[in-house]
N, C-alpha and C positions, 0 to 999 in steps of 0.2 A: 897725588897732587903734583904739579909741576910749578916750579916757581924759579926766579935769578937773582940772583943776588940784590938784596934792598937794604942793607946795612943791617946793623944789631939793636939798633933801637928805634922805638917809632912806627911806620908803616910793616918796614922790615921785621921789628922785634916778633912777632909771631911766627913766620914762619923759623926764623934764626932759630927760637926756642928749640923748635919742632926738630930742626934736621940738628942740632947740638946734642940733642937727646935718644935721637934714631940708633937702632941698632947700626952698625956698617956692617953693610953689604960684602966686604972684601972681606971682616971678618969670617962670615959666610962662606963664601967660595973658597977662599983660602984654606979654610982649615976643612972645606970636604962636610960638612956636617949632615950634609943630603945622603953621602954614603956611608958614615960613620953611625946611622942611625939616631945621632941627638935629638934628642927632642926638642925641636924648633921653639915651640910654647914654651919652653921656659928660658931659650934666648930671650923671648920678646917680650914678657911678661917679668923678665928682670926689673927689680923698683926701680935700680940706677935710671934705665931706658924708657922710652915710652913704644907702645907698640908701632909704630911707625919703622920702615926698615931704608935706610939712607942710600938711593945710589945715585952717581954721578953720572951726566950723559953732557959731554959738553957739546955746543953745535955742529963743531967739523967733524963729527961723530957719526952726522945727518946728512947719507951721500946726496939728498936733495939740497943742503946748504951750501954757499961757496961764502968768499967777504965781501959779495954787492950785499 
């Protein structure tokens, strides 16, 4: 799912939930876990977390975006 920022309550409060609770992504990468062998399911299946896994992509991220 893709979504932008909508505040924390309200409209917004659902997805905010969602990406508050997401694994991060950075944790992921960061610590290598694809080559370390961890077993991914039970990053995401952690109760803290929801299965959902959070990554950032902001616009100018998107060589077809510029600021028109």
């Amino acid at each position: 799912m893709t979504s932008t920022p909508n505040g924390t309550s309200g409209l917004g409060e659902w997805f905010f939930n969602r990406w508050e609770n997401s694994v991060d992504s950075d944790f992921i990468f960061e610590n290598d876990v694809w080559r370390k062998n961890v077993n991914v399911d039970e990053i995401v299946t952690n109760p803290s977390k929801n299965s959902f896994i959070g990554i950032k992509f902001h616009w100018s991220e998107d060589l077809t975006k510029d600021e028109k």
